[in-house]
C-alpha positions in Angstrom: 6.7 27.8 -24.0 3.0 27.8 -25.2 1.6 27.0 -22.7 1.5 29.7 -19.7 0.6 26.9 -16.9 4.5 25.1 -18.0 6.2 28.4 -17.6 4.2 29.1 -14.2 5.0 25.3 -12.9 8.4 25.3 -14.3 9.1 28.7 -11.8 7.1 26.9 -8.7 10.7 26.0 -8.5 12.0 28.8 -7.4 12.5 28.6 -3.9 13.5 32.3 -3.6 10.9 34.0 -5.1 8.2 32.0 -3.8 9.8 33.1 -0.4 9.6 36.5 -0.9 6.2 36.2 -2.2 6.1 36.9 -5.7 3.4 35.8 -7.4 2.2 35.5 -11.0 -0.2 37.6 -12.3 -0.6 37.5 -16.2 1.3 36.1 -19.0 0.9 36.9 -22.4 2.8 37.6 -25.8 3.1 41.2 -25.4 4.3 41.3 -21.2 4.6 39.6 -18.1 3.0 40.9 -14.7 4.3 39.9 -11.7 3.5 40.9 -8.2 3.9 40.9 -4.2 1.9 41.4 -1.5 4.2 43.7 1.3 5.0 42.5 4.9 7.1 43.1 7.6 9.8 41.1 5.9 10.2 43.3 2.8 11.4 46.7 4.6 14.6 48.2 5.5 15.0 49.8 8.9 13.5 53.1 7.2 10.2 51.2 7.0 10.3 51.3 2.8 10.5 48.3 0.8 13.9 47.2 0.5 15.6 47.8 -2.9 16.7 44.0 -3.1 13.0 43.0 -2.6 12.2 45.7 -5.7 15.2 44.5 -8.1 14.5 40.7 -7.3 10.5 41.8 -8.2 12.0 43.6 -11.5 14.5 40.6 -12.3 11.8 37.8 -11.6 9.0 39.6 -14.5 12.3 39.7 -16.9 12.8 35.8 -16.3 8.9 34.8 -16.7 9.2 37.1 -19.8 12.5 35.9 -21.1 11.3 32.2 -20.9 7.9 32.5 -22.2 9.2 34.2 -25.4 12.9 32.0 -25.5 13.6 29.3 -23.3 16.3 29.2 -22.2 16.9 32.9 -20.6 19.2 33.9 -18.3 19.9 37.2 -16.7 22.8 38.9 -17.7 22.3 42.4 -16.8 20.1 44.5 -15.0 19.7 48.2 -14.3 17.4 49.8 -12.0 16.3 53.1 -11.3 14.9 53.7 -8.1 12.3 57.0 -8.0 10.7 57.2 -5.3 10.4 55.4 -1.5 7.9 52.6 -1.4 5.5 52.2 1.1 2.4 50.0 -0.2 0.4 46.6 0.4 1.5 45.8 -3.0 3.9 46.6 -5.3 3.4 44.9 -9.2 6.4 44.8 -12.0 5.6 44.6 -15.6 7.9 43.6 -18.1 8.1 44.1 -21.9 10.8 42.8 -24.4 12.6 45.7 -26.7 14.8 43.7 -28.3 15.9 40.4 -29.3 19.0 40.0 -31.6 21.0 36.7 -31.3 21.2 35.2 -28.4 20.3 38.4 -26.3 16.9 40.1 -25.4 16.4 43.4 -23.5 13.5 44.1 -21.6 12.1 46.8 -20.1 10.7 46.5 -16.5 8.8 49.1 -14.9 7.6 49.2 -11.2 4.8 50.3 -9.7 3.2 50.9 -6.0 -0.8 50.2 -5.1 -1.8 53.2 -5.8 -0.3 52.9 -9.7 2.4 55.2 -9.6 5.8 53.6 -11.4 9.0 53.3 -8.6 11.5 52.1 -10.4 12.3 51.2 -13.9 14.7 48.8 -15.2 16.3 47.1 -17.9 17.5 43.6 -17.8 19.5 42.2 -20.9 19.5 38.5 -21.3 21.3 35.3 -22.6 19.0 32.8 -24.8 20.4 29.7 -24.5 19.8 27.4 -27.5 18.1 24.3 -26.7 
């Protein structure tokens, strides 16, 4: 899509992420940053954010990415490496395409806390649907 605003409507309708608070933060040929601002809702009963709220972060920069670049992308695959215990007010995922061959594309996602250290990193390969 060229324009960012259609790619940032069309994911409005994602009733999930907007739940969990994941917002939109930059768009552009070269990545996608994504973000969330942390609450009660998004630890586990250690008090760190849950690992579903990091991979769901993770997955949702790989789909803004993926259907910036190709729409149609679907997720496939996804890998993630937890590496260390998050507790922040805000935790941000960038994500950056490796590869595209066919219909696939593999991206790279890397997560990081407030305070800029990375989290977790990821890689999500994906399914480009032709139009």
């Amino acid at each position: 899509m060229e324009d960012k605003e259609l790619i940032k409507n069309y994911f409005k309708n994602d009733r999930f992420v907007e739940l969990a608070g994941i917002k939109i933060e930059e768009i552009c040929e070269e990545f996608v940053t994504v973000s969330a601002e942390i609450d009660q809702r998004h630890l586990n009963a250690n008090g760190f954010v849950q690992g579903g709220m990091l991979y769901t972060l993770a997955d949702f920069a790989f789909a803004v990415l993926g259907n910036y670049l190709h729409p149609v992308t679907v997720t496939q695959g996804g890998q993630i490496q937890y590496v260390r215990a998050v507790k922040a007010k805000k935790i941000k995922a960038s994500a950056t395409e490796k590869i595209r061959s066919g219909h696939n594309s593999v991206c790279d996602v890397t997560i990081e806390n407030d305070g800029g250290e990375i989290v977790c990193l990821c890689r999500f390969n994906g399914f480009v649907k032709e139009k």
